[in-house]
C-alpha positions as CSV (number, residue, x, y, z in Angstrom):
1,X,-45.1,-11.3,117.4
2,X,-43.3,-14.9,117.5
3,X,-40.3,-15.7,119.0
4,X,-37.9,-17.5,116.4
5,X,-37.2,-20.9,116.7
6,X,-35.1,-21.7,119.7
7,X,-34.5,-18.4,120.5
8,X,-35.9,-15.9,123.2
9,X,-37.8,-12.9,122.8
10,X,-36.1,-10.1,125.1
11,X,-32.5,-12.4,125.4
12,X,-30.0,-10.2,126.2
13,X,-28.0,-9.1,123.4
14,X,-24.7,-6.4,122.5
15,X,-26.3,-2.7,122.8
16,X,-28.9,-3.6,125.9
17,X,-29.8,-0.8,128.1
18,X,-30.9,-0.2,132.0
19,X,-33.2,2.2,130.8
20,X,-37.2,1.4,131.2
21,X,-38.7,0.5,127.8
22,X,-42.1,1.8,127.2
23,X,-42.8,0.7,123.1
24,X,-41.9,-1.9,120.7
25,X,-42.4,-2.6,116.7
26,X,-41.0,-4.6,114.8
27,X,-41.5,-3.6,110.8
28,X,-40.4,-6.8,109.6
29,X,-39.6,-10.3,111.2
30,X,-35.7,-8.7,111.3
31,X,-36.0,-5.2,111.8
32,X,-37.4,-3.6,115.0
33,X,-37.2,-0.5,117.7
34,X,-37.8,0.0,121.3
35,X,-38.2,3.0,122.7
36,X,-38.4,4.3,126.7
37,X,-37.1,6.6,129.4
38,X,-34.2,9.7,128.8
39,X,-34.2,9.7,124.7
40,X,-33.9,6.1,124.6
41,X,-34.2,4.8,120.8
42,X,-33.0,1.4,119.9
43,X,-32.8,-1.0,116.2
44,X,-32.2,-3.9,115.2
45,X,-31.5,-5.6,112.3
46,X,-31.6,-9.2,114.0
47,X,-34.3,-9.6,115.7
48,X,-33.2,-8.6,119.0
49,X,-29.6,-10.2,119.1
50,X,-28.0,-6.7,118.6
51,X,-29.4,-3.5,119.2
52,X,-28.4,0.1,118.1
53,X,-28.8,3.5,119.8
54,X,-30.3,6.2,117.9
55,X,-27.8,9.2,117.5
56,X,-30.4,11.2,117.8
57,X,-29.6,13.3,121.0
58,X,-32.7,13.8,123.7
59,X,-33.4,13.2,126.9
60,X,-37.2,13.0,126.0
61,X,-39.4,10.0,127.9
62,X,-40.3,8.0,124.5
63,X,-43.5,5.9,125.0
64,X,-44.6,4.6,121.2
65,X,-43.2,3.6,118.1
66,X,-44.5,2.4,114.8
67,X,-42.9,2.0,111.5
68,X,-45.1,1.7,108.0
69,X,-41.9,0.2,106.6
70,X,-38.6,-0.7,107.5
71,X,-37.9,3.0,106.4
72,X,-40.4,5.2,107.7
73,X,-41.9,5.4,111.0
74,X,-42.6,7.7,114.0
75,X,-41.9,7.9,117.6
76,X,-44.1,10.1,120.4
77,X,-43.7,10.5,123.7
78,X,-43.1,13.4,126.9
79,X,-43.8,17.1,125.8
80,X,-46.4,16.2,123.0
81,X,-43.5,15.0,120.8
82,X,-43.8,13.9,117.9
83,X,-40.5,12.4,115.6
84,X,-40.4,11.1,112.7
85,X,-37.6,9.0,110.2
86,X,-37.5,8.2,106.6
87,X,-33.9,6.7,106.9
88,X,-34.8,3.6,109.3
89,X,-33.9,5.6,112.1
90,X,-30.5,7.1,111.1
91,X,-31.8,10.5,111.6
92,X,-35.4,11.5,113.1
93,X,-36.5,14.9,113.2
94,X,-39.3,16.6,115.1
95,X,-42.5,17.3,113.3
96,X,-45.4,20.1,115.0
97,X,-49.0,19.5,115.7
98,X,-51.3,22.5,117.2
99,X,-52.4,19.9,120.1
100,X,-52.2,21.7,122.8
101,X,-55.3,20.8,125.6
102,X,-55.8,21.1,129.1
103,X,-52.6,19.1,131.1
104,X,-52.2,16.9,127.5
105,X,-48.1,16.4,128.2
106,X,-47.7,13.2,126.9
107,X,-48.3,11.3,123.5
108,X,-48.1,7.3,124.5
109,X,-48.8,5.4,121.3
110,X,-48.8,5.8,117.5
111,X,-50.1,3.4,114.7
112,X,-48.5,3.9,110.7
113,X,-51.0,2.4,108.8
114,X,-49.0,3.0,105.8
115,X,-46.2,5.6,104.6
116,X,-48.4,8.3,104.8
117,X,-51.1,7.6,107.2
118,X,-50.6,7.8,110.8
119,X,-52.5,7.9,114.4
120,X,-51.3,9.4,117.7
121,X,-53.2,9.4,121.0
122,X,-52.0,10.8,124.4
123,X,-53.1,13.0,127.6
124,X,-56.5,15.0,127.5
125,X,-58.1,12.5,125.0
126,X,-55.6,13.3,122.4
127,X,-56.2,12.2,118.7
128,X,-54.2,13.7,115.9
129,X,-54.1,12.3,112.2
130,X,-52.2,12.9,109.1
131,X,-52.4,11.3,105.7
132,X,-48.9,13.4,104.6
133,X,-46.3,11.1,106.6
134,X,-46.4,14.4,109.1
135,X,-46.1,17.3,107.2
136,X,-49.4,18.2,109.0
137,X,-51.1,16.8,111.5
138,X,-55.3,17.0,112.3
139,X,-56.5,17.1,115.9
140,X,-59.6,14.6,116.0
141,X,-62.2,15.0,118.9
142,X,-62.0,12.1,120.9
143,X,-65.5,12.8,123.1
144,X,-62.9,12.1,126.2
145,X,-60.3,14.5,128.6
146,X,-58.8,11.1,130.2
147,X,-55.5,10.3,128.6
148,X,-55.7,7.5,125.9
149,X,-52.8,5.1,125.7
150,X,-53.2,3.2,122.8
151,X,-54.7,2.9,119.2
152,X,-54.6,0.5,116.8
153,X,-56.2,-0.3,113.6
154,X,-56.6,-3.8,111.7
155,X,-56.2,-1.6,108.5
156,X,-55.8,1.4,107.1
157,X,-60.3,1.3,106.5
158,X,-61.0,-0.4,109.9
């Protein structure tokens, strides 16, 4: 990511928080959320000038974020949760997974490789997949029981 011309990644801008931020993504060079500690869910429209809280009430530890489109994306974090939004964040609803290893609490990342496709890795190894933007997710076998933190993909094939 790029910081626009004269201006400064992270400025502070009208909706800041004192929470702790744990994700970022931005879909396009406008539109982006951060996620972090007791439900917090911010967007924005302006590349950081403004930002919006979610409505979405929670007081869940939020650790990844990644939108396929300025539309659709998914947020993970404490509890093996799992949200998801096809409304740019307006509304976000939870969506189940039978993960349920060991100590695995916590998802930290997620990668939309398009509208459909998504990865999630956590606690215990955890891997889960789904090609149906969430209507069911598939536990993949990692070969590992120490948490992963991130994933990411160049594209959808590699």
């Amino acid at each position: 990511m790029q910081q626009p011309p004269g201006g400064r990644l992270g400025a502070a801008g009208t909706g800041t928080t004192a929470e702790i931020l744990n994700g970022i993504n931005f879909a396009s060079s406008n539109t982006g959320w951060v996620v972090g500690r007791r439900g917090t869910i911010l967007k924005t429209t302006d590349f950081g000038i403004t930002w919006t809280p979610s409505t979405y009430a929670n007081s869940n530890t939020w650790y990844g974020v990644s939108f396929a489109s300025e539309a659709l994306g998914w947020v993970v974090g404490h509890t093996r949760s799992i949200l998801f939004t096809a409304d740019g964040g307006v509304s976000y609803a939870p969506q189940s997974h039978n993960f349920n290893v060991g100590d695995g609490k916590i998802f930290y990342a997620v990668q939309a490789l398009d509208e459909r496709t998504a990865y999630v890795v956590g606690d215990s190894g955890a891997i889960l997949y789904t090609s149906n933007a969430g209507g069911s997710w598939t536990i993949q076998d990692s070969g590992w029981v120490t948490p992963l933190y991130d994933v990411f993909f160049v594209s959808a094939t590699r």
